[in-house]
ROLOBA-339806 format. One line per 10 residues: number of its first residue (from 1); their letters; for each residue z, y, x of C-alpha. Coordinates in pm, 1 decimal, decimal comma. Layout:
<bados>
NUM> A> Z:Y:X; ...
</bados>
This chain:
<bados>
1> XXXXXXXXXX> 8538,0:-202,9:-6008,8; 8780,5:166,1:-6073,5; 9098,1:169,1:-5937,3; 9364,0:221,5:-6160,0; 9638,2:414,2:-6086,3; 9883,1:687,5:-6228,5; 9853,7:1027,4:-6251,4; 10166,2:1098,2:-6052,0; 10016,8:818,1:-5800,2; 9694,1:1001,4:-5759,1
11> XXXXXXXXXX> 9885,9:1325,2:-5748,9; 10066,9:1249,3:-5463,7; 9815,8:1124,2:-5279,6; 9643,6:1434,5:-5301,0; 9928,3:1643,0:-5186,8; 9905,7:1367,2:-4850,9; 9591,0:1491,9:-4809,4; 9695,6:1831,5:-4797,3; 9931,5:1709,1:-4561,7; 9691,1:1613,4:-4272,6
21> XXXXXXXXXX> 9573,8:1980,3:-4258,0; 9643,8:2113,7:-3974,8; 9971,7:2361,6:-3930,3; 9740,1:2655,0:-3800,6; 9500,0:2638,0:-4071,5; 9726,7:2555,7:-4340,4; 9895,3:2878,3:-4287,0; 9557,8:3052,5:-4312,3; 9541,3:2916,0:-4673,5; 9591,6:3187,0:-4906,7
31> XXXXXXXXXX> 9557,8:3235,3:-5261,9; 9438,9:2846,9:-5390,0; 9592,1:2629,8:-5627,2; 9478,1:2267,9:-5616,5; 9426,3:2098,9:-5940,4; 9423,2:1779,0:-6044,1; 9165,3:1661,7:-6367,9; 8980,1:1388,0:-6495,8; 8611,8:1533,4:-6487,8; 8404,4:1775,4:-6466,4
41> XXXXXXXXXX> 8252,3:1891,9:-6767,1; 7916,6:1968,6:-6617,8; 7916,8:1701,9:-6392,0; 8103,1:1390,6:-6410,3; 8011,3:1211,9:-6132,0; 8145,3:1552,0:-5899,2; 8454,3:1432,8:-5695,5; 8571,2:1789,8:-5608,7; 8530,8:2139,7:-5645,2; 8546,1:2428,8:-5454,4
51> XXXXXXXXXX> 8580,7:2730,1:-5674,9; 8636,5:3113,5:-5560,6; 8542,3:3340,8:-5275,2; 8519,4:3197,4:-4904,3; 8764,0:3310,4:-4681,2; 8446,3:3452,3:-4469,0; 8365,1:3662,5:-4747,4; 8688,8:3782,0:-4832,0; 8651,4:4219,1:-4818,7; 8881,0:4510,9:-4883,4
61> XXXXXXXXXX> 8809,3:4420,9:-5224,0; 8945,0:4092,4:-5271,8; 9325,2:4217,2:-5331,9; 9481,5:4146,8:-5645,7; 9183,4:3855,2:-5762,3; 9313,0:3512,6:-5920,7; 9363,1:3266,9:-5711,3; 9098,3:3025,1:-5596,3; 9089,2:2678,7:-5709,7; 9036,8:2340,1:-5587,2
71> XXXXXXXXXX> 8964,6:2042,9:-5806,3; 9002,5:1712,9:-5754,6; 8857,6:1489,2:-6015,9; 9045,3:1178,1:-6069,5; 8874,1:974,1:-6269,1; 8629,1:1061,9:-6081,7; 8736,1:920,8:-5759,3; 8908,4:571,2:-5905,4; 8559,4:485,2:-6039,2; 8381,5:494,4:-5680,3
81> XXXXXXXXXX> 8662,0:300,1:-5538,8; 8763,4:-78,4:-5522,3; 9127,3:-11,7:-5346,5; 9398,8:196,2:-5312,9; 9308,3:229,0:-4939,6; 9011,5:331,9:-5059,9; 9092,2:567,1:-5261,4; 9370,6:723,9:-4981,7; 9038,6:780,3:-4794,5; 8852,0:964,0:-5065,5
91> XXXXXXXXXX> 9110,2:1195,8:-5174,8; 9101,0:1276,5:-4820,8; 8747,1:1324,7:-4752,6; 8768,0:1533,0:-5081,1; 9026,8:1742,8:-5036,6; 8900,2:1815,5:-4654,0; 8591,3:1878,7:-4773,2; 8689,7:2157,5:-5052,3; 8937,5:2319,6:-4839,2; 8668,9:2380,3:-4562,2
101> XXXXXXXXXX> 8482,1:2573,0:-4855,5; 8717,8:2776,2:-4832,0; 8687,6:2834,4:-4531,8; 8361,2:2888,5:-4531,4; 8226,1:2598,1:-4399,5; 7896,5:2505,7:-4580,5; 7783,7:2162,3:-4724,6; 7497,9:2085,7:-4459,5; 7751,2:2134,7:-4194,2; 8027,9:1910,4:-4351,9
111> XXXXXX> 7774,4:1644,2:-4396,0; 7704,2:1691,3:-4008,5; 8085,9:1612,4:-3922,5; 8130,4:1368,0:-4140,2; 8319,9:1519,1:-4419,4; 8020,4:1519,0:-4633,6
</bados>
C-alpha cells in the first residue's frame, strides 16, 4: 500500500538526504539542481534520475553548460513503500544513488555497494 504524504513532507526529506553526503564531496558538487516530480514520462516506475555530464567527463569544454539535474520521482517512491521509515530509506538510497552519477560512479558498481 503507497504512502501518502505531502509534497513539502517528501521535499524535505529529500533535502535530509542530501544532508548525509559527506562535507568533502558535497563541496565537490557543482552545477546540479535537484528536482522534485511525480513521474517520469518515459518511465513511471523510475525512482530517480541522473541527468547531465559526469563529473569524470567534465573537459575544458564544459564551462558555461546548464546545470545538471537530479530527479527524484515522488510518486514514484510512495507507491513502493508501506511507511514513512520506509520511504526515509528510499529517498536516501535514491538520492545517493543519482548523486554518485554524478560522480561518475556507474550502475553495476552501485549495485555492488549496495546503493543499487
Amino acid at each position: 500500500m503507497a504512502v501518502s504524504m505531502t509534497p513539502d513532507r517528501f521535499e524535505e526529506l529529500v533535502g535530509d538526504a542530501l544532508d548525509l553526503i559527506p562535507p568533502r564531496l558535497a563541496a565537490a558538487i557543482d552545477n546540479v539542481v535537484v528536482l522534485v516530480d511525480d513521474r517520469n514520462d518515459e518511465d513511471p516506475y523510475l525512482l530517480g534520475l541522473y541527468h547531465g555530464i559526469a563529473l569524470t567527463e567534465r573537459d575544458s569544454h564544459y564551462g558555461g553548460s546548464l546545470p545538471d539535474t537530479i530527479t527524484v520521482y515522488r510518486d514514484a517512491l510512495l507507491e513502493i513503500c508501506s511507511s514513512e521509515e520506509e520511504v526515509v530509506h528510499e529517498v536516501a538510497v535514491t538520492v545517493i544513488h543519482e548523486v554518485a552519477h554524478y560522480f561518475g560512479i556507474e550502475e553495476d558498481r552501485l549495485h555492488e555497494l549496495g546503493w543499487g
